[in-house]
C-alpha positions as CSV (number, residue, x, y, z in Angstrom):
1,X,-7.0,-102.3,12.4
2,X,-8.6,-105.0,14.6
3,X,-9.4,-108.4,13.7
4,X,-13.2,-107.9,14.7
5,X,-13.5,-104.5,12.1
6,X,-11.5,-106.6,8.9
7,X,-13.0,-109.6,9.5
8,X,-17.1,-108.2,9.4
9,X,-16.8,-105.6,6.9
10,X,-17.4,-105.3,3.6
11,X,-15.2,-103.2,1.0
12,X,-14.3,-103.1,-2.4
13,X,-10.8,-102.9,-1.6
14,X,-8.2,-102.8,1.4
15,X,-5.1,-102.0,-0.8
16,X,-7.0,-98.4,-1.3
17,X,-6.5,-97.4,2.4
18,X,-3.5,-95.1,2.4
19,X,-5.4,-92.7,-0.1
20,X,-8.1,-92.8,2.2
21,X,-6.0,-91.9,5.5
22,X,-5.0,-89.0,3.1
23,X,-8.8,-87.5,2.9
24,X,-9.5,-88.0,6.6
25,X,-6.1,-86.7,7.5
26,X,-6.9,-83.6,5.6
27,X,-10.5,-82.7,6.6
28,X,-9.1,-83.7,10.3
29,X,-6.8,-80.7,9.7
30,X,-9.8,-78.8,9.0
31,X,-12.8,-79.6,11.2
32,X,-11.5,-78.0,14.6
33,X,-14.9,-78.1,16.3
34,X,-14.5,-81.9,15.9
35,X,-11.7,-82.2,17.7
36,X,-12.7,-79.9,20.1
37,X,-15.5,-82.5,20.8
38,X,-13.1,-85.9,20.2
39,X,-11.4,-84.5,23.1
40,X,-14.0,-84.2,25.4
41,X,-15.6,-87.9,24.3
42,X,-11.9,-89.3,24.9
43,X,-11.4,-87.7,28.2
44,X,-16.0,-89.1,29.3
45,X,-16.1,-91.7,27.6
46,X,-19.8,-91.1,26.4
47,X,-20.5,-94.4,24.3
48,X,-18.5,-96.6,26.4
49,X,-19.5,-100.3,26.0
50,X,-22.0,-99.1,23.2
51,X,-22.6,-100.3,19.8
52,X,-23.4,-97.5,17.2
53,X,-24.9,-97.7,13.6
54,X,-24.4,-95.1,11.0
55,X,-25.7,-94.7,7.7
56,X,-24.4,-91.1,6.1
57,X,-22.4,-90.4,2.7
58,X,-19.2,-92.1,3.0
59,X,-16.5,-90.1,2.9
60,X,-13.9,-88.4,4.4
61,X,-15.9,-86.2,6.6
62,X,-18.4,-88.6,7.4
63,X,-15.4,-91.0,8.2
64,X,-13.6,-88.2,11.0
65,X,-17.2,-88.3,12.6
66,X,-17.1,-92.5,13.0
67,X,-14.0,-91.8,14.1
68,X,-15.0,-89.5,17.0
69,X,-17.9,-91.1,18.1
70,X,-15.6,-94.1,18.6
71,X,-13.2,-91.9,20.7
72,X,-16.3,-92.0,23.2
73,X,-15.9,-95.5,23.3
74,X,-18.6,-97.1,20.7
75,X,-18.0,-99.6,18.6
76,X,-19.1,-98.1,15.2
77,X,-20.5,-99.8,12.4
78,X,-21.2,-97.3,9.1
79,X,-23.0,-97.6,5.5
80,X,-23.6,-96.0,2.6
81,X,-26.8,-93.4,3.0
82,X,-26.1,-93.2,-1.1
83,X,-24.8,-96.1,-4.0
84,X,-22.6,-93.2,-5.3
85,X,-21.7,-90.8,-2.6
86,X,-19.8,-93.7,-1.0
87,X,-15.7,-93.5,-1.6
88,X,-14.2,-97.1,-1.3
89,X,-10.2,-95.5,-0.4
90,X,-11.8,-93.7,2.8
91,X,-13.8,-97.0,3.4
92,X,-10.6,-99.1,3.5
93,X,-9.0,-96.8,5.7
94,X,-11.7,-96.7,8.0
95,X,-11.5,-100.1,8.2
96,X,-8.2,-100.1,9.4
97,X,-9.0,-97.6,12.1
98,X,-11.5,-100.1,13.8
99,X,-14.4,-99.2,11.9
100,X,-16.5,-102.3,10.8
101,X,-18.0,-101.0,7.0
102,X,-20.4,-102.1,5.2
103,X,-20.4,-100.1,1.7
104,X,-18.6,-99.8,-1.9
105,X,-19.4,-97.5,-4.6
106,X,-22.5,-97.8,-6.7
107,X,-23.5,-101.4,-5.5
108,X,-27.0,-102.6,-7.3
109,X,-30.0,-101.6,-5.3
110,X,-30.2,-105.4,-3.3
111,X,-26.7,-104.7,-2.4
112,X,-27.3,-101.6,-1.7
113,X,-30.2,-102.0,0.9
114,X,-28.3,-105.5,2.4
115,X,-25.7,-103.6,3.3
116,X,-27.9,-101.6,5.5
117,X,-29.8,-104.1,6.9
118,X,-26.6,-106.0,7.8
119,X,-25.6,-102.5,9.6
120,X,-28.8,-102.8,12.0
121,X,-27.9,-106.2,12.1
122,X,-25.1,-105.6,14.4
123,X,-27.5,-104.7,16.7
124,X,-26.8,-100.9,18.0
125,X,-27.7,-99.0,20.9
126,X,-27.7,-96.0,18.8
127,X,-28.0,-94.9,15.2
128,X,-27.3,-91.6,13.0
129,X,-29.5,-91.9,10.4
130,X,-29.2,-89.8,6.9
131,X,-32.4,-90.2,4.7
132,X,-34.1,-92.0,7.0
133,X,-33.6,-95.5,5.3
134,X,-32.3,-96.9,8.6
135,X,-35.1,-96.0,10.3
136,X,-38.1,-97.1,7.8
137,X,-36.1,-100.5,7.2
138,X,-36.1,-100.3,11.1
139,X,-40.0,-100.2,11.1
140,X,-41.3,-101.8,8.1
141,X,-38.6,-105.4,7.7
142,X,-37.3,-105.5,10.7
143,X,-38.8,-104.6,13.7
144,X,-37.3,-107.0,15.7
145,X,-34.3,-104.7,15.7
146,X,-35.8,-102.0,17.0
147,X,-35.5,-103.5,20.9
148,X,-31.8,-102.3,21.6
149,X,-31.9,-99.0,20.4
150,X,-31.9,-96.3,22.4
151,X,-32.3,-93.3,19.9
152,X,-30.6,-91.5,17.2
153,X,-30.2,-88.6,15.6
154,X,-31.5,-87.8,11.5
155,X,-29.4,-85.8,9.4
156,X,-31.2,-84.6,6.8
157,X,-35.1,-82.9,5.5
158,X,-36.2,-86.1,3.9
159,X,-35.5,-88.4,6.5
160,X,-37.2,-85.9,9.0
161,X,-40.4,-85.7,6.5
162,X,-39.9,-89.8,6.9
163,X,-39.9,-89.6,10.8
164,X,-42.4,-86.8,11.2
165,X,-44.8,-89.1,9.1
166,X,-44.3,-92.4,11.2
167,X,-45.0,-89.8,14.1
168,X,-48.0,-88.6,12.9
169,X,-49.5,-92.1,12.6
170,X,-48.3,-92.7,15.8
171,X,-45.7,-95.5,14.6
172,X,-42.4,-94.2,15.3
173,X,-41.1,-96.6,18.1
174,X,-37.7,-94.8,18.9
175,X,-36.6,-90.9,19.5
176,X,-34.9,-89.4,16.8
177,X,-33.3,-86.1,17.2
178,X,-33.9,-83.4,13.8
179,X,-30.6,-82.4,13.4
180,X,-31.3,-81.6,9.7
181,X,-33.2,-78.6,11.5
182,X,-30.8,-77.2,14.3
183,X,-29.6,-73.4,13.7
184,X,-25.6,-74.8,13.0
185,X,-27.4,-77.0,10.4
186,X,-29.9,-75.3,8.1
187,X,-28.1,-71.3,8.5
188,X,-24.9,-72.9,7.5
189,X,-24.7,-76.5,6.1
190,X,-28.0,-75.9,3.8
191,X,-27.4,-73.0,2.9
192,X,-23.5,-72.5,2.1
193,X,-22.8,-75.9,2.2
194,X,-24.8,-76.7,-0.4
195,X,-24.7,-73.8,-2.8
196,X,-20.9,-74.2,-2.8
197,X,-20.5,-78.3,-3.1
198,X,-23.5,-78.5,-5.9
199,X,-21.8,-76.0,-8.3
200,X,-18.2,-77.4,-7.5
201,X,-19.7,-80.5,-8.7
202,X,-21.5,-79.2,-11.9
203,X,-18.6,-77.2,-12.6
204,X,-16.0,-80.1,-12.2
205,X,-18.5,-82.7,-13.9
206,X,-19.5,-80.3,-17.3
207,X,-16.4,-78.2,-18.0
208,X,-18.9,-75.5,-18.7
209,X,-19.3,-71.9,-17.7
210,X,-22.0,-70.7,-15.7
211,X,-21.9,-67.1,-16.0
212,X,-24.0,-65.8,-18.6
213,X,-26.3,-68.3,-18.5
214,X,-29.8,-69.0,-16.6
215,X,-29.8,-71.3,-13.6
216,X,-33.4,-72.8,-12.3
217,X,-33.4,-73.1,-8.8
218,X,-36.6,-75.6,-8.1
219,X,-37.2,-74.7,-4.5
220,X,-36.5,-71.9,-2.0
221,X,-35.8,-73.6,1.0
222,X,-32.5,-73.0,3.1
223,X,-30.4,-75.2,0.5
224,X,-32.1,-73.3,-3.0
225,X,-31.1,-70.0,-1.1
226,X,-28.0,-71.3,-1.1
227,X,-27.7,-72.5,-4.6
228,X,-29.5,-69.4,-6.1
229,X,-26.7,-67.3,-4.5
230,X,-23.7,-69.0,-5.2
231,X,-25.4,-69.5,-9.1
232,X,-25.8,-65.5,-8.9
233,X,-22.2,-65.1,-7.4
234,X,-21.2,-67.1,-10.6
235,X,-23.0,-64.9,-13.1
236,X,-25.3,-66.4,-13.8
237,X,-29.3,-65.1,-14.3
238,X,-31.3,-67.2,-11.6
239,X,-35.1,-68.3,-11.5
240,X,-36.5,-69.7,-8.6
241,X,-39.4,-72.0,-8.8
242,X,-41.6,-72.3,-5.5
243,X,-44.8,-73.8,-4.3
244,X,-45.0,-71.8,-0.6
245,X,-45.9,-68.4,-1.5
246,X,-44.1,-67.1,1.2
247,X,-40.9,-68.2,0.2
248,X,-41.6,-66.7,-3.5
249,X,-41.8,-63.3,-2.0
250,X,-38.7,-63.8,0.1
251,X,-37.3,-65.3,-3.3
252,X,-38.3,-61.9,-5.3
253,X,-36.7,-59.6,-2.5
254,X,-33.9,-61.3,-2.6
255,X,-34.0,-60.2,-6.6
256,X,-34.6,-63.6,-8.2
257,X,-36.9,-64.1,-10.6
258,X,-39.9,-65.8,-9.7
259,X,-42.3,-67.9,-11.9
260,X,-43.8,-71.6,-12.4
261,X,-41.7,-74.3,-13.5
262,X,-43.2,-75.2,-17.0
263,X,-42.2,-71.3,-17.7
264,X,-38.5,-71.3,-15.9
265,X,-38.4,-74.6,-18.3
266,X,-38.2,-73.0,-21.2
267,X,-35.5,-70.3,-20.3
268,X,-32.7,-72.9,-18.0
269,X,-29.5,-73.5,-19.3
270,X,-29.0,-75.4,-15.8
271,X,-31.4,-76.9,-13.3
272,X,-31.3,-77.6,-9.9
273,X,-33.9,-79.3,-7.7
274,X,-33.9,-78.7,-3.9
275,X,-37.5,-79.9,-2.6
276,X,-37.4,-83.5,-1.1
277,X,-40.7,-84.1,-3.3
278,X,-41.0,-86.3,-6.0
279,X,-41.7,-85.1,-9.9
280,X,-40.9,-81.3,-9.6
281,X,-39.7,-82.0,-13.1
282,X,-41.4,-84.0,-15.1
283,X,-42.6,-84.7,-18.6
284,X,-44.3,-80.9,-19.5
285,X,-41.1,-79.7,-18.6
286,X,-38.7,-81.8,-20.9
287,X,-40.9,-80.8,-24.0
288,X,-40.1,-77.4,-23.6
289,X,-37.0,-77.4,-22.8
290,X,-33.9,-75.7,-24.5
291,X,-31.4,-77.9,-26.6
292,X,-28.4,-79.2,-24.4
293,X,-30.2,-78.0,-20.9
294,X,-28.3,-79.5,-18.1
295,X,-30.4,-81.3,-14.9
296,X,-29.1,-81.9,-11.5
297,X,-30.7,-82.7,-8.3
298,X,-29.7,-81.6,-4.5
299,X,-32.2,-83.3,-2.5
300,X,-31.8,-86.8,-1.0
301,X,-33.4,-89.3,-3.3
302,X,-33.2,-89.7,-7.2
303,X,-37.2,-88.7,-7.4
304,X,-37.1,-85.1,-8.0
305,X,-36.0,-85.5,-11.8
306,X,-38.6,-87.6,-13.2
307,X,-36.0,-90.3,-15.0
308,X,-39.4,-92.4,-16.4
309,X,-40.5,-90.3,-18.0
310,X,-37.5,-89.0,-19.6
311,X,-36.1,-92.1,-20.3
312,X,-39.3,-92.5,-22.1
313,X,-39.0,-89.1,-24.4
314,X,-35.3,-90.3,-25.6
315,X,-34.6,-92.4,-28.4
316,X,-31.2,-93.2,-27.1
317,X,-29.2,-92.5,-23.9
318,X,-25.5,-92.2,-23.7
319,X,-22.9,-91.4,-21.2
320,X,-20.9,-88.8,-22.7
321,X,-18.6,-88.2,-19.4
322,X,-18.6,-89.2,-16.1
323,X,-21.7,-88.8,-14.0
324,X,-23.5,-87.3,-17.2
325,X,-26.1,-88.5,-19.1
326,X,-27.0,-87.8,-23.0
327,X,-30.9,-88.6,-23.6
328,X,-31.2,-87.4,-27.1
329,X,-34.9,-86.6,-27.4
330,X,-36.8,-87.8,-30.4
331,X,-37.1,-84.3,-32.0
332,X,-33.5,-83.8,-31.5
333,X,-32.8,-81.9,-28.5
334,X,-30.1,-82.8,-26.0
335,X,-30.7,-82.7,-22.4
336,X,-28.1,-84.2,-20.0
337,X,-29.0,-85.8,-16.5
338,X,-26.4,-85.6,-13.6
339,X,-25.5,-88.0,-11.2
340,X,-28.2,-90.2,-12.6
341,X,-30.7,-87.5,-10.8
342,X,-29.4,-88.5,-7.3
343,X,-27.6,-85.9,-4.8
344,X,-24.7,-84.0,-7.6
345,X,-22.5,-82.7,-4.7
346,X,-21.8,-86.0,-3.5
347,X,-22.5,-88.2,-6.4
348,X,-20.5,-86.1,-8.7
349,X,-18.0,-84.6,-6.0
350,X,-17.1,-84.7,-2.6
351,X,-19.9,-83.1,-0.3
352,X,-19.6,-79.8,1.3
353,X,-16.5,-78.2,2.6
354,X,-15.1,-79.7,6.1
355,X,-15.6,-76.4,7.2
356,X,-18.9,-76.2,7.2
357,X,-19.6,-80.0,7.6
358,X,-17.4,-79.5,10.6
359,X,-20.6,-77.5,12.9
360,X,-23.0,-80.3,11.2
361,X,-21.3,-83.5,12.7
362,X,-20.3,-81.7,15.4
363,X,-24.5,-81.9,15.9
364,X,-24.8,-85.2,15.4
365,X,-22.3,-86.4,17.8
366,X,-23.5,-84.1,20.6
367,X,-26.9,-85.0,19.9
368,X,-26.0,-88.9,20.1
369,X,-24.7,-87.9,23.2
370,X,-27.7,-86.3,24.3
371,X,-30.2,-89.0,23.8
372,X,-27.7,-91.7,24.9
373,X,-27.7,-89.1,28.1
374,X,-31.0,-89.1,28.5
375,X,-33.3,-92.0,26.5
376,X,-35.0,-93.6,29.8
377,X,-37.1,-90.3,29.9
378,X,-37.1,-88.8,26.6
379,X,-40.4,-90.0,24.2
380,X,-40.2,-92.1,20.8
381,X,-40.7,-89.0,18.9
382,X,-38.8,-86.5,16.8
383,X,-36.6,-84.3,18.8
384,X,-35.5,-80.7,18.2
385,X,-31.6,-80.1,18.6
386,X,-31.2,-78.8,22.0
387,X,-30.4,-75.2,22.0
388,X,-27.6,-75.0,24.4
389,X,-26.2,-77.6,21.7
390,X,-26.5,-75.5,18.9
391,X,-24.9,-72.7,20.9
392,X,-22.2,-74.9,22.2
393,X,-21.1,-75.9,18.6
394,X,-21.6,-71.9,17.5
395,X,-19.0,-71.3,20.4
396,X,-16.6,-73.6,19.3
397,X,-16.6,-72.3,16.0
398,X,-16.2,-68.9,16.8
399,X,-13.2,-70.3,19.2
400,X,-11.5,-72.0,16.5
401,X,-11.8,-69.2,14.3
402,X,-10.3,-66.5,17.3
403,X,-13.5,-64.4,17.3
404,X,-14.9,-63.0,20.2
405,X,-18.1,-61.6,21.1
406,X,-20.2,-59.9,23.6
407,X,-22.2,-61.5,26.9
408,X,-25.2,-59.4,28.3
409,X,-24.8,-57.8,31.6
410,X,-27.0,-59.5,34.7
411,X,-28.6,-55.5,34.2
412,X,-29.5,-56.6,30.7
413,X,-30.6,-60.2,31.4
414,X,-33.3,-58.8,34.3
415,X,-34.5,-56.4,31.8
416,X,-35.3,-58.6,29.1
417,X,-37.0,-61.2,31.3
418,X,-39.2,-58.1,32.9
419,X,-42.5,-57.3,31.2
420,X,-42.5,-53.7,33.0
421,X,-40.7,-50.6,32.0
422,X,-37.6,-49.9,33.5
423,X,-35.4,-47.3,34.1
């Protein structure tokens, strides 16, 4: 622990930290890729003499990743990207690996947001962003920040939605790398990341069985294909909502039922929302739905569940466990709210697997790299992942795992960059 770290962060509790060098021992263990790539920032020193801001779920995972990027040298400030994603142990202990933080768990919503701001504040060079708060607080309160920083890297669909909308009206001031929509990230984080951490959260918040019963998938992107097949792994009959026709069709071949949402309302024992848009449940929806119906949300921000106007249907609201919420609705019914609508897997459990979350921050660090690497000529806009990037973390994997696989002949290579037939 360094002076410098203790004496400008902000944590609930420092007598927590052993329990958090537990977590972040034990995902260490399990994220090889990561180390492959600590190794390489210890021995170049990428981020030497830099300053680097992160805002991402705070907790053990997210911690070994601080903890890497300052192996290249930075000194790394983190916050909270969520009020209750963030895990004060793994905070304390982060803190006493040199890690200035700036986040407890479930602060109000001034606290919240100060907390971030104080993060910019430090003044980085660069920035991993999850959300995009960092950014839009970057460009809309404090612009005066914006001079130092030399890029960054976005980790997930809404904050790209965020950055490719400042793009569009030509107001996005720094390049921000889309690392929310590299191969490693959407084939493999979205998609089994997700389906597995959002039912090891409803299962370990409700104490219920799934199988037998109808899940609502709201969305078929790469994190509802996800969910709908681990929900189907469980037993459970799915329905998939969608608005992009072709994704319904890809939904029905993959044998889900498909159908609009104030239809799938009336049949889901479980919900699940996975769009990034705001009101895909909403007041229609809660009238017909059944007694004790159970609502969760996947995506980023707390919108997707339309809390108004439930609150507004319930003549009283209770928490009945933790993370779940009773709104007894005037006729009677029971429905019950997860997480207060905001992202179940972390807010009601503990993110993805390392595993997976492993090939994900393994991204973001090589993509910090890259802008760091390359910032004078790259343009203030968003960025695809490189692909040598993505299939240098795909490598790794494989590596770690002991696989090996084939590498085309120079024969082969000439013949697939010919447009003439060949013998």
């Amino acid at each position: 622990m360094t002076t410098l770290s203790l004496e400008n962060s902000i944590v609930k509790d420092m007598a927590l930290a052993p329990e958090g060098h537990l977590k972040i021992d034990w995902v260490e263990a399990h994220m090889p890729v990561l180390n492959q790539i600590r190794r390489q920032f210890e021995a170049e020193q990428p981020f030497k003499g830099l300053k680097v801001t992160i805002a991402l779920h705070l907790e053990a995972k997210t911690a070994y990743l601080a903890k890497v990027v300052q192996a290249g040298g930075a000194e790394v400030t983190i916050t909270g990207s969520n009020p209750l994603s963030t895990q004060d142990d793994v905070c304390a202990a982060l803190v006493e690996d040199g890690v200035t933080v700036l986040a407890k768990y479930n602060p109000d919503p001034e606290e919240y947001k100060e907390l971030q701001i104080r993060a910019l504040e430090t003044k980085p060079d660069l920035i991993i962003d999850d959300g995009g708060d960092l950014v839009t607080i970057l460009h809309s309160e404090r612009p005066d920040l914006l001079e130092n920083i030399r890029g960054g890297a976005e980790e997930t669909t809404t904050g790209i939605i965020r950055l490719k909308a400042l793009e569009k009206e030509g107001l996005l001031k720094l390049p921000m790398v889309a690392v929310n929509d590299g191969y490693c990230k959407y084939l493999f984080d979205n998609r089994y990341g997700t389906g597995q951490s959002v039912w090891d959260a409803v299962n370990r918040t409700t104490n219920l069985v799934v199988a037998g019963k109808t899940a609502v998938v709201v969305g078929y992107g790469w994190c509802g294909k996800g969910v709908a097949m681990r929900a189907k792994g469980l037993g459970a009959k799915v329905i998939v909502t969608e608005v992009d026709p072709i994704r319904a069709v890809e939904a029905h071949m993959d044998g889900f039922e498909v159908m609009p949402m104030i239809e799938a309302a009336k049949h889901g024992d479980f919900f699940v929302t996975v769009t990034g848009n705001h009101s895909v449940i909403t007041g229609e929806h809660f009238d017909v739905m059944k007694d004790g119906a159970i609502l969760c949300n996947a995506g980023h921000f707390d919108v997707e569940v339309n809390k108004i106007e439930l609150s507004k249907r319930a003549s009283s609201i209770r928490t009945v466990r933790r993370n779940i919420e009773e709104y007894q609705l005037q006729d009677g019914r029971k429905l019950y709210l997860l997480a207060e609508g905001r992202l179940v897997n972390l807010g009601a459990g503990d993110g993805h697997p390392a595993e997976i979350m492993d090939m994900t921050f393994a991204l973001q660090a090589m993509s910090l790299k890259y802008v760091n690497d390359n910032y004078q000529s790259i343009e203030a806009k968003v960025l695809n992942v490189p692909f040598e990037i993505d299939q240098q973390v795909a490598r790794y994997k494989l590596e770690s795992l002991g696989i090996q696989i084939d590498a085309l002949t120079p024969e082969q290579i000439k013949y697939l960059d010919s447009w003439t037939t060949q013998e």
